[in-house]
Each structure stands twice: as C-alpha cells, then as structure tokens.
Wavefront OBJ file of the C-alpha trace (Angstrom):
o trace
v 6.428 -16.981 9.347
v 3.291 -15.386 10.789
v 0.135 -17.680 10.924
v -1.907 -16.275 8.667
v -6.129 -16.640 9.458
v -7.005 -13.744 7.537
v -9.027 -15.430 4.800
v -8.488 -19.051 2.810
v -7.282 -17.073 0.102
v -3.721 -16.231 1.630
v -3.040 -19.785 0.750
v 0.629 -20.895 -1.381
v 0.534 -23.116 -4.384
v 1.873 -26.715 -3.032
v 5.051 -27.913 -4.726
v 3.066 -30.276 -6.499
v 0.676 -27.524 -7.858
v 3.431 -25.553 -9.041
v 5.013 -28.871 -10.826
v 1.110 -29.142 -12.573
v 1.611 -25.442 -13.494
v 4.363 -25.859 -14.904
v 4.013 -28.697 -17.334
v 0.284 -27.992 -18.168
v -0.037 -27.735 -21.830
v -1.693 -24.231 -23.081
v -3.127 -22.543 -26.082
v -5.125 -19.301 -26.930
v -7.725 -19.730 -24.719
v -9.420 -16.919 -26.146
v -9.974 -18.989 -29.523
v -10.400 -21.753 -28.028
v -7.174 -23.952 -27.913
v -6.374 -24.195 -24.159
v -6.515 -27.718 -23.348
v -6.138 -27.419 -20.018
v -8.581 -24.619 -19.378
v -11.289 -27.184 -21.549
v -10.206 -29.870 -19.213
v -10.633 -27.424 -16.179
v -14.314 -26.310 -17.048
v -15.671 -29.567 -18.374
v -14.518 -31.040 -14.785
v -16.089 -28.282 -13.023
v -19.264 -28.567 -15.484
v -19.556 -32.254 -14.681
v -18.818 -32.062 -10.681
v -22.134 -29.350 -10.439
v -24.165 -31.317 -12.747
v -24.557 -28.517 -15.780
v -23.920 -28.608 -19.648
v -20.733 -25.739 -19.679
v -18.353 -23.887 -17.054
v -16.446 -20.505 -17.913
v -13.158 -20.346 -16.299
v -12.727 -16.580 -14.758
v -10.146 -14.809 -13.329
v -12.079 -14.354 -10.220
v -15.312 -14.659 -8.286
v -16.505 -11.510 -8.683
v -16.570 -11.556 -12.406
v -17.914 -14.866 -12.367
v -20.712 -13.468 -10.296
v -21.204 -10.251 -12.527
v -21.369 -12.687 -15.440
v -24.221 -14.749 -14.070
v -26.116 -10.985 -13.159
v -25.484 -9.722 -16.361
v -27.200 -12.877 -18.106
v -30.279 -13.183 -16.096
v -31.522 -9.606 -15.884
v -31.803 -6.353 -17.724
v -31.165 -3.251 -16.462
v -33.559 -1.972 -13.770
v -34.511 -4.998 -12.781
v -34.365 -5.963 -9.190
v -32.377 -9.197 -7.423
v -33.362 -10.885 -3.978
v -30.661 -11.543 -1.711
v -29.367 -12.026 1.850
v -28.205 -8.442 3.320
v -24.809 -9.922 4.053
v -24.451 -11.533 0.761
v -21.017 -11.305 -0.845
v -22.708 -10.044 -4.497
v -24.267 -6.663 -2.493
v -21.454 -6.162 0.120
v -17.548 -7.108 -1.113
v -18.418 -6.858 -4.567
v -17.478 -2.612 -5.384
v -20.913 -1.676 -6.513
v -20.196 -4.074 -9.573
v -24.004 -5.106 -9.861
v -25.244 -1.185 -10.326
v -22.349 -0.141 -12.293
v -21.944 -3.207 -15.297
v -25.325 -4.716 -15.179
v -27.787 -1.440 -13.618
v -29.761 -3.667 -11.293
v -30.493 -2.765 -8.093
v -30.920 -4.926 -4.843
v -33.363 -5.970 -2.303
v -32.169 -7.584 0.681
v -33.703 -10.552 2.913
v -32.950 -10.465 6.846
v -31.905 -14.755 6.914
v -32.973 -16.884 9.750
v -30.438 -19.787 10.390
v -29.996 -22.254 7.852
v -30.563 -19.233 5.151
v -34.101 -17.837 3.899
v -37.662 -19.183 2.753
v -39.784 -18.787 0.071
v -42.140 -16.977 2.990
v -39.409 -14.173 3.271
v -39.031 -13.987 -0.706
v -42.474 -13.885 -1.468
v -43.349 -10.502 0.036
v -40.615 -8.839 -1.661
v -41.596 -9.661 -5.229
v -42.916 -6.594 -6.956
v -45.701 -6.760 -8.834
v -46.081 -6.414 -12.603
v -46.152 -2.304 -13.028
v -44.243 0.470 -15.699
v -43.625 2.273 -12.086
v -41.338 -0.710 -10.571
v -38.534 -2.703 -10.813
v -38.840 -5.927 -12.211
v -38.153 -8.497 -9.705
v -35.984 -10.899 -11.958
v -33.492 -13.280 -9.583
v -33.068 -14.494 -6.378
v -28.976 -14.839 -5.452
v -28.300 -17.698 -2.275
v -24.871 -17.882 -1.137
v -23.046 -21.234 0.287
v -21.557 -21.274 2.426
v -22.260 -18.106 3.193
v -19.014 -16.023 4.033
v -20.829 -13.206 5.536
v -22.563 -15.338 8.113
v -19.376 -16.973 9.373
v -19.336 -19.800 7.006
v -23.024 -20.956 7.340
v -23.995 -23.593 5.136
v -27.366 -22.476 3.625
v -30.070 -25.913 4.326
v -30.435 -28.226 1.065
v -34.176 -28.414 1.420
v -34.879 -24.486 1.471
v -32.486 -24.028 -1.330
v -35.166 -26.800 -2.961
v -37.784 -25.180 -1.694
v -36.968 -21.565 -3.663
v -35.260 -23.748 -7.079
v -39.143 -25.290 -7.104
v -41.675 -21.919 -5.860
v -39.145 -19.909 -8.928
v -40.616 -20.580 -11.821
v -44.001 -19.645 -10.808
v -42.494 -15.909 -9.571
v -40.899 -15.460 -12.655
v -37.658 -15.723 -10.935
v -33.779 -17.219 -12.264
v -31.849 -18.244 -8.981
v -27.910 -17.993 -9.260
v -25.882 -19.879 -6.327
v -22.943 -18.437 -5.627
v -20.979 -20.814 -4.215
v -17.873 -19.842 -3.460
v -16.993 -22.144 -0.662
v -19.417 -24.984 -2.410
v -16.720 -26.913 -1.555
v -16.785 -26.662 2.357
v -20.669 -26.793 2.076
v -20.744 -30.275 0.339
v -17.658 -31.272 2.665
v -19.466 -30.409 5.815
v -23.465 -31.799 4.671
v -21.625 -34.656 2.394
v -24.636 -33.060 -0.190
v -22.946 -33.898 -3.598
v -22.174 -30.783 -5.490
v -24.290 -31.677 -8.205
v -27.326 -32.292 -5.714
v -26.274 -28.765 -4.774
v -25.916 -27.184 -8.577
v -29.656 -28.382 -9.444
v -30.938 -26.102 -7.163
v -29.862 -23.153 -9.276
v -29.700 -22.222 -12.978
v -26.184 -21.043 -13.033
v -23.356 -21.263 -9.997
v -20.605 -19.689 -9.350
v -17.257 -22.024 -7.706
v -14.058 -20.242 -6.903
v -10.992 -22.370 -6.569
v -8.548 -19.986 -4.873
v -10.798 -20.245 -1.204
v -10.748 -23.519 0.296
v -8.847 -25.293 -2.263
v -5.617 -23.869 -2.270
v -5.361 -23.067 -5.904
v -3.189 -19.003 -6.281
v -6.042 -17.679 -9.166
v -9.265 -18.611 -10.878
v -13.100 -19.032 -10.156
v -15.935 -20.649 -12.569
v -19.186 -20.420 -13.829
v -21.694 -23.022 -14.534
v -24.775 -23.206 -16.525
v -26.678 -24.356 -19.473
v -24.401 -24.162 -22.582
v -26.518 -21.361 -24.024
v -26.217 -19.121 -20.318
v -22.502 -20.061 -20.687
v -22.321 -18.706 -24.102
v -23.563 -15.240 -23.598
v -21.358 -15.420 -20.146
v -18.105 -15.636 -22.594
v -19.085 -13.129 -24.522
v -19.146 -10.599 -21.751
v -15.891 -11.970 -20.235
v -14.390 -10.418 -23.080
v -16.224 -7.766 -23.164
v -15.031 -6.783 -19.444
v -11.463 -8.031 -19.916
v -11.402 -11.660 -19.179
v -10.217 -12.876 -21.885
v -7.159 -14.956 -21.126
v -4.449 -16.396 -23.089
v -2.434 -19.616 -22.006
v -4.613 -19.389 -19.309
v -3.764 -23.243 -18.706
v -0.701 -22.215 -16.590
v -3.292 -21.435 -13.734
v -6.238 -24.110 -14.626
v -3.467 -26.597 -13.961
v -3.542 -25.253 -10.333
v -7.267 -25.024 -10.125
v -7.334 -29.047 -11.717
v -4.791 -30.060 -8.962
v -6.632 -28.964 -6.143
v -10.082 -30.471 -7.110
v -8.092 -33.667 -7.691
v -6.447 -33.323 -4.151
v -7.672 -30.872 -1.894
v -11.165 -31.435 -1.733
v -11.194 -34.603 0.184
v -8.781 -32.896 3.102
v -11.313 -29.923 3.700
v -12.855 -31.280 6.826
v -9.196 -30.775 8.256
v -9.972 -27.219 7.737
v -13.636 -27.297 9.812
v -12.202 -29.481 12.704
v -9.359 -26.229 12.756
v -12.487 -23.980 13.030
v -13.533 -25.551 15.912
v -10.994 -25.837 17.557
v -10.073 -22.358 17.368
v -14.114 -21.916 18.367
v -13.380 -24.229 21.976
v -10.408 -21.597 22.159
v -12.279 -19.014 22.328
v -14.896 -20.371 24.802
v -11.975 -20.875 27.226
v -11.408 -16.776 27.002
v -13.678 -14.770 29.576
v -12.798 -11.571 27.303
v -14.240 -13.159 23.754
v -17.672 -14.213 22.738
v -18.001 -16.150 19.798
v -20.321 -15.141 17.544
v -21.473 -18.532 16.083
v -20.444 -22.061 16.412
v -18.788 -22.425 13.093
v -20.174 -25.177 10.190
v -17.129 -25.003 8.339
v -14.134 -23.074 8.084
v -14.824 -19.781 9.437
v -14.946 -18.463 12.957
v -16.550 -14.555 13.745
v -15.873 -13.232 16.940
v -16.017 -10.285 19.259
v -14.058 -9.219 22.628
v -16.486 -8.514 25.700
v -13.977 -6.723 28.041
v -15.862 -2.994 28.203
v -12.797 -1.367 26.963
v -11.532 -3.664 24.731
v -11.929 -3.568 21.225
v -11.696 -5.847 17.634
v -8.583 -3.046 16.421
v -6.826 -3.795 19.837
v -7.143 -7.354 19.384
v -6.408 -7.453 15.610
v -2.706 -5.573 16.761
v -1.917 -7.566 19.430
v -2.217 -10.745 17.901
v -0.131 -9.597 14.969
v 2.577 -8.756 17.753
v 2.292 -12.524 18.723
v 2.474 -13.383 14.785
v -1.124 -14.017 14.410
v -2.379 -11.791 11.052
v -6.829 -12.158 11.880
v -8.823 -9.510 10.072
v -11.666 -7.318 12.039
v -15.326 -8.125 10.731
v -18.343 -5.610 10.279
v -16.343 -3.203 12.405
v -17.502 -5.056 15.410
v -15.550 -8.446 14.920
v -12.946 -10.578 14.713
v -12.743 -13.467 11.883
v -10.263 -15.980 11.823
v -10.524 -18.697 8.610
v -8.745 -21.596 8.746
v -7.260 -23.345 5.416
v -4.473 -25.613 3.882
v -1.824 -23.503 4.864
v -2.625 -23.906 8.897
v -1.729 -27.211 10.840
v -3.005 -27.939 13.625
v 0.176 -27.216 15.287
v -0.783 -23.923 13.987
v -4.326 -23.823 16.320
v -2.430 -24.785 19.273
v -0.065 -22.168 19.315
v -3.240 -19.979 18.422
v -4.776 -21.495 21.464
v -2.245 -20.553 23.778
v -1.766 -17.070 22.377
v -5.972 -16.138 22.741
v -5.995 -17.871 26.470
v -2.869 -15.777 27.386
v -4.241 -12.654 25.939
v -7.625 -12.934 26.960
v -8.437 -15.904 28.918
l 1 2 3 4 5 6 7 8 9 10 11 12 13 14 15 16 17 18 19 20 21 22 23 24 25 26 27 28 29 30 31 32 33 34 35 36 37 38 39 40 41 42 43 44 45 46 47 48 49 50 51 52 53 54 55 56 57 58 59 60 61 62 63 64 65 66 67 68 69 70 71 72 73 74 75 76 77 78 79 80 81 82 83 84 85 86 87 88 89 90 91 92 93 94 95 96 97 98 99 100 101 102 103 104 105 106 107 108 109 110 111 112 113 114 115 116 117 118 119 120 121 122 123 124 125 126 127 128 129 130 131 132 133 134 135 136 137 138 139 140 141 142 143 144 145 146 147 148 149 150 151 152 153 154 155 156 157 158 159 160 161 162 163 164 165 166 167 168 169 170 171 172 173 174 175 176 177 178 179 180 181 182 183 184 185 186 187 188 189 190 191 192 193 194 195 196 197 198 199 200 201 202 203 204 205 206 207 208 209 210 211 212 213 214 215 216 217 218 219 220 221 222 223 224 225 226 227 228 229 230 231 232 233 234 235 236 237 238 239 240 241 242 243 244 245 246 247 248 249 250 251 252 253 254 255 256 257 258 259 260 261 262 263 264 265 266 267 268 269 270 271 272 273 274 275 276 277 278 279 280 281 282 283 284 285 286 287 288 289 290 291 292 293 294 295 296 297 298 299 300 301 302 303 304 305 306 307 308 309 310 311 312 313 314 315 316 317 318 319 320 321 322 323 324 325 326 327 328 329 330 331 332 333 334 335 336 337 338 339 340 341
C-alpha cells in the first residue's frame, strides 16, 4: 500500500471506529431523534466552551453556515489571503451568502488588529459593509501555522467596537490546542461561532461541526436544510466522529513529531528547501535544483509509492496523520535523500 501524505483526510476508520459505527443507536436526525448525533454536538459544544454545535456533513458547509448567519448580502469579511473560506472553498461565500472578501497579508503567528483596522470601511450607501473578521487555526494554507492565542484575544476584544462578528474556523483546532496545550475552550472564546471538522486530524471517514450561541445555532440548522444537510440516521457517522474525540486526540502530537521528522528529511536534501519549520502536522516544500520542478517530484515519489500533493503550483506538501507510522517517515526519509539528497 502506497504511503499516503496527501492530506489527513485520506485517513481509514480504525476497527474500533467501525465497531462504534456500527452499534451507534440512530433516529431522524432531521426531527430531532438521533441520539448519537445529540451526544456528538453537545460534546463538541462543551469541549469549545459554547451553548449548541450543528453536526455537518463537511467543513465547508459548516463554514458557509457561520457566513450566512453573521452577514447580509454585500457585506464584506476580513480574512487571511490564504485562508481556506476564500481559496478551497468553490466561490461558496459569493454564490450562497453574496459577500465579498478582503484579504490581510499575515505576519507569523497570524494578523493584528493594526492590519484589520485599515481595512474596515467606513459607514457609507456607496460601500460594503465591513461585517466579520474569519481567523483560521491552524491555518492549512500556511503549512499548518498555529495562529498566536493572544492576537486571536487581541481581535475577539478590539471587535465589538468595529462592529465586527469573528468566526474561527478551526479545522485542525485540534492540532492547534495539541501543539500550544491552549484548551479548546480557551480557544472557542475568542470567537462567536467555530467551525471543528473531525475527518482531518482525527481520523473520523465524514462530518465537521459548528459551534455557537444556541440562537446562532438555530438559524445555522435552518439553512442546513435549506442547502441539503439535512441528515437522517446520521448517528452511523457521529459514532465515528465521538470515537475519535474520545481516542485520537490525545495521540496527535505523534502526528507533529512525523512532521518534523519528515522536515530534518528534507534539510538533509541539497535539492529541497523547506518552506517553513512545521508547528504541527503539515510540511510545504519546494525543490531548488534549476530544472527541477514540484510535478517532477510529485511523479517520482509516486513511482517510489509515496502519493504528496503539489502546493500553490510552486510546492510540495506532505501531511502527516493516523494512518502514517513512523516506520512510514523512515522509509520516506530514505526515498527524499536518495532522490534528492
């Protein structure tokens, strides 16, 4: 079997997932009568610190959802120019909720109010309201960067006085609090709503949350079934999403020390420069040989079994998860020093 660092969502459902999949009790969800799905988003409710979680079938809705609810249409949301929400999200934030972005160059550590500030738009019939600032963490774009507790504070408490909801999607939450050992809640009161997604980093095959006040929540629900996320005996997959926050998120530092490893790999290659030195579980980076390019690398690696996915054209990312041992980053190791060393 190849060894697959394409993305933490590649991942296989443990035996013992599939055993909690199949003996989780189910209902209608879309009255109500799940159990398992209640179970699933009061958990996820009480582990970020909020009143109600949505279960959804995936991050991007959950993300929509939390859009849709904090602005009307022609309003205007703040956000880092390699956030998931503008770039890996199909136009989804024009099309459903008619809002329109403007983007934030981040330093390390993510953005300040002092970046945020100049881009609010005064009150005029001639603009776009500026309605929502969107931080993502860890932030997938920038190679797994966690985005810096006390500037996340620092926007949650200079907000109000702009006018401004904050949504935190958060993803890989998980490796952030994991890597910081920030509690998620700590994390979640930054924010009015966040978004968790259980299928990257935690192993689980389906399934992504959002969190809120029970009122945001609410309206949320409505629009999932509005847009078709309305499930049925949707427990069958919150059992898998239960199983890994009951098991999988202790082991996630596994999945950083694999990043780094795979990061001293790549410092032993004279033909690879790495891009960053990775906070959690994601590694960008580039070949250096004048000819040499991230397509070339991408095929010959998938000649030596190694499936990695090219990055912004320019890159190579590799993302480690439960699925890769560390036997797994050795015989990575010896395939990048052979190949490019």
């Amino acid at each position: 079997m190849a060894i697959d660092l394409r993305s933490d969502t590649v991942t296989r459902p443990t035996a013992a997932m599939r055993r909690a999949m199949a003996d989780a009790e189910v209902g209608d969800d879309v009255f109500g009568d799940d159990p398992t799905a209640r179970a699933l988003q009061d958990r996820t409710a009480q582990l970020l610190g909020k009143e109600a979680a949505l279960f959804t079938p995936s991050g991007t809705m959950a993300n929509q959802l939390a859009l849709a609810v904090h602005t009307q249409r022609g309003d205007e949301v703040l956000l880092d120019r390699a956030s998931h929400m503008l770039n890996n999200e199909s136009g989804a934030g024009a099309a459903l909720s008619g809002v329109q972005f403007r983007t934030v160059e981040s330093p390390p550590g993510g953005f300040r109010v002092d970046d945020l500030r100049p881009l609010c738009r005064p009150t005029d019939a001639s603009l776009p309201q500026t309605r929502l600032v969107e931080i993502e963490n860890t932030h997938n774009g920038r190679g797994g960067e966690v985005f810096a507790l006390d500037r996340m504070r620092e926007i949650w408490n200079w907000a109000p006085s702009a006018g401004l909801r904050v949504h935190l999607d958060g993803a890989r939450l998980w490796n952030a609090s994991a890597a910081t050992g920030v509690p998620l809640a700590t994390y979640g009161a930054c924010a009015h709503t966040v978004s968790v997604c259980f299928s990257k980093g935690l192993g689980a095959p389906i399934g992504s949350a959002l969190v809120g006040d029970a009122e945001t929540i609410r309206r949320a629900h409505r629009l999932r079934k509005m847009w078709g996320g309305g499930m049925r005996q949707v427990g069958v997959i919150a059992a898998a999403a239960l199983w890994a926050l009951d098991h999988h998120l202790e082991r996630l530092p596994d999945d950083h020390d694999k990043a780094r490893r795979l990061a001293a790999a790549v410092a032993r290659c004279s033909g690879l420069r790495a891009v960053h030195s990775p906070e959690t579980n994601i590694l960008i980076f580039e070949p250096t040989g004048a000819d040499d390019t991230p397509r070339a690398l991408v095929e010959e690696l998938q000649r030596q079994g190694v499936l990695v996915n090219i990055w912004d054209t320019r890159y190579v990312r590799m993302v480690t998860h439960l699925d890769i041992s560390f036997d797994d980053i050795e015989r990575v190791t010896e395939i990048l020093v052979r190949l490019r060393g």
